[in-house]
N, C-alpha and C positions, 0 to 999 in steps of 0.2 A: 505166719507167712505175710509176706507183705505184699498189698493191696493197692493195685493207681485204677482210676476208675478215668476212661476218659472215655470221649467221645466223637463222633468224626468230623472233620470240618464239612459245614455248610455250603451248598450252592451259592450262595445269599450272601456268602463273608463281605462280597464288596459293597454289600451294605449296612458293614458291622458301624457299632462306634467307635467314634472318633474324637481322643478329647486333647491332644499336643500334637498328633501327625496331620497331616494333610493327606487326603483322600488320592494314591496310586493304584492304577492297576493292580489286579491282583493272578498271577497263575494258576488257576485250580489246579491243574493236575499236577505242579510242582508242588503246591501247597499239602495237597494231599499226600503227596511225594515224601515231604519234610515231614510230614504229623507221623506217616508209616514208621519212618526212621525214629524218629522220637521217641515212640512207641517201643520197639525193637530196642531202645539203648535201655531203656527204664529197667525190661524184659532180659536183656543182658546181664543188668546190675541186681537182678532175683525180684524183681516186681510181679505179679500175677496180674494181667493186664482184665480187667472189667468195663466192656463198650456199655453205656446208656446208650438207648435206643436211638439212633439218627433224626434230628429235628430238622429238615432242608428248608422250611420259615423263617427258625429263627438263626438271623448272621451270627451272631456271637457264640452260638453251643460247643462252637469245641472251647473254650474257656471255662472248665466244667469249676474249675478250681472256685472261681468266684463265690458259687452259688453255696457253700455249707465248708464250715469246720469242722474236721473229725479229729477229736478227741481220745483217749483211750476211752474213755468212760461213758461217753455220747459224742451227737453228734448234733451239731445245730443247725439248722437250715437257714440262710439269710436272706432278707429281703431285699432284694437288689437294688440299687443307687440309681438305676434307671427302669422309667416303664417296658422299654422294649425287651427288656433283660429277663422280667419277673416269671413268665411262662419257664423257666429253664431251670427253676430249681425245683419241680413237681417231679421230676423221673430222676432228680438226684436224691429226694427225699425218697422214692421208690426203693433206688437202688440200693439206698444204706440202710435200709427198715431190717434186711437179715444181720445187719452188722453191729447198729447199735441203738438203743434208743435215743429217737427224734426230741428236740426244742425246737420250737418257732419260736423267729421274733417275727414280731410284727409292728405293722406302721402306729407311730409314723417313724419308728426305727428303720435306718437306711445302713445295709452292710455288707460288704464284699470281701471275699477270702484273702484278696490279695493284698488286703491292708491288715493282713492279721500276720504276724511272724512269731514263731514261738520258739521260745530258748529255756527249757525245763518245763518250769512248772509259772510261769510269766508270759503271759500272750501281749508283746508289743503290737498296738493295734493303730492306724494311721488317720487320722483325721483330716480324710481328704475331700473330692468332689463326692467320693461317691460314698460315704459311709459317714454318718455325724455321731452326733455327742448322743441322742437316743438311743443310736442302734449303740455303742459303746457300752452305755449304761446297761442295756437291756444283756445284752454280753457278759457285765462282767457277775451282774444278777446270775445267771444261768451256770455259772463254770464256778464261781466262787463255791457252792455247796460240796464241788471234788475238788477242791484243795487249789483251784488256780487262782492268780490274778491278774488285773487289767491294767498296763500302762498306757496311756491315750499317748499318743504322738506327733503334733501336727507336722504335714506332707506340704509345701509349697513347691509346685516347679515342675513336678510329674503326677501321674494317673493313681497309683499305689503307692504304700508304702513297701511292699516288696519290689518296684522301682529301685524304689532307693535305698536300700537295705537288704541284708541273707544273715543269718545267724551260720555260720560255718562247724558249728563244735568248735572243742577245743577252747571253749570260750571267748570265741572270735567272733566279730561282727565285721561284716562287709558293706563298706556305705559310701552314699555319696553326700558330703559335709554341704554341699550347695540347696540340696535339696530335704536333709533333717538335722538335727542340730546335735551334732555327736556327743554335747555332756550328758544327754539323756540315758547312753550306755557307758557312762564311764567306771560303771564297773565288767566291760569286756575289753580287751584288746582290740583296739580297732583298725581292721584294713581298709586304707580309703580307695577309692576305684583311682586308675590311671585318670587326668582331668584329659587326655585323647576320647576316652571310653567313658563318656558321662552316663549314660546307660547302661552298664555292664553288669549292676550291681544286682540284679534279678536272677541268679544262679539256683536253682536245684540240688543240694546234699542228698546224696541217696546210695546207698551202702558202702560209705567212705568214699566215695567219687563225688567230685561238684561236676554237674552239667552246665554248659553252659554255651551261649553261642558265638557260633564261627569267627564273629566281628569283634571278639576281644581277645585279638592276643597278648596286647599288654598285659591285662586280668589275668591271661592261661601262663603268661612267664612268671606273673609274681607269686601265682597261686603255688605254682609248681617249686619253685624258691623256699616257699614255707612250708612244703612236703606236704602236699591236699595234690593229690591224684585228680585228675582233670578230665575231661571228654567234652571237647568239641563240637555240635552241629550247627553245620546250615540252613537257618529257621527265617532265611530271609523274607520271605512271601509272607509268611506270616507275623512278620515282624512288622510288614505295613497296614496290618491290625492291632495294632500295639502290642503282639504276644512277648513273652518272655518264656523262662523256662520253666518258670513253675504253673503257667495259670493253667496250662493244658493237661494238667492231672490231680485227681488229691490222692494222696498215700497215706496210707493208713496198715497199722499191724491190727490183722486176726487174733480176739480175743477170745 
């Protein structure tokens, strides 16, 4: 069965960070609003939805995504690329302990989920603000014993590399060329995002549907064009957290 582990958005999100947007208002109770749906679309597409326990200290906890990659095989916990962040992966390391056995990295390895993209058995992993060459290493140490391996990627221009990249199936990658340098997939077919939608490229695959949000409908026509079934939300509140559609879950199949 498949497993998204999320969490509820914070009182506090408006004092998430911040590292290309500039600091807007934020709506709680639309934001909250937007996570419900999200939620419900994941839950639509055969997800089993699993809440960690509500943190209203820390702004960033619904971005659960960040904090561990799960694996078939394990599951790793990362040290987050910032301090205010690090409290937030102890109840993700909780929640996965029935699911799979735990890896820590540790400092001064620095790593976040959303610089990790994985396309088989290849974890594309982003060498951004928030994730370096340590935490990389220490990654590809960990996974290499179950058959993966590690391509580092450097990310200029955005927060993640799942910014600026989605591995789609089909052996498709979804990118934005401004922001990672597309010989590095050239062995996938590459979709580059509409240059309207320089953001777009942060979509969610999940049981043959890409999620994705509201604000690119360039994306949702060309996607639709290539026969990739689509789903739309309006995740704008949370968008001026920097969210996307993948960092507010991780997915993972019961072994």
């Amino acid at each position: 069965m498949l497993t998204a582990l999320t969490r509820a958005v914070s009182p506090t999100i408006l004092d998430c960070e911040l590292t290309f947007l500039e600091r807007r208002p934020i709506n709680l109770e639309l934001a909250a609003q937007q996570h419900a749906a999200y939620e419900q679309t994941l839950a639509d597409l055969g997800a089993r939805i699993v809440r960690l326990p509500d943190r209203p200290h820390l702004p960033d906890a619904v971005f659960v995504e960040d904090t561990a990659i799960v694996l078939d095989e394990i599951a790793v916990i990362c040290p987050m690329g910032v301090e205010s962040r690090r409290a937030e992966a102890r109840d993700t390391a909780e929640g996965l302990t029935p699911y799979r056995p735990l890896v820590f990295l540790t400092p001064p390895a620095r790593l976040e989920g959303g610089d990790v993209v994985r396309a088989g058995r290849t974890l594309y992993v982003g060498r951004s603000a928030r994730t370096n060459d340590a935490g990389i290493e220490q990654l590809r140490r960990a996974i290499a014993p179950h058959g993966y391996s590690v391509c580092a990627v450097p990310v200029d221009g955005c927060l993640h590399l799942k910014s600026a990249c989605a591995f789609l199936g089909r052996n498709t990658m979804l990118l934005n060329p401004e922001w990672v340098d597309p010989g590095i997939f050239r062995d996938f077919e590459i979709l580059t995002v509409p240059k309207t939608e320089p953001m777009s490229a942060d979509v969610l695959p999940i049981g043959g549907t890409i999620v994705m949000t509201a604000d690119s409908p360039a994306l949702q026509a060309l996607l639709q064009q290539r026969g990739f079934p689509t789903r739309a939300l309006d995740l704008s509140e949370l968008q001026k957290a920097e969210a996307g559609t993948t960092c507010m879950s991780i997915l993972f199949e019961l072994r």
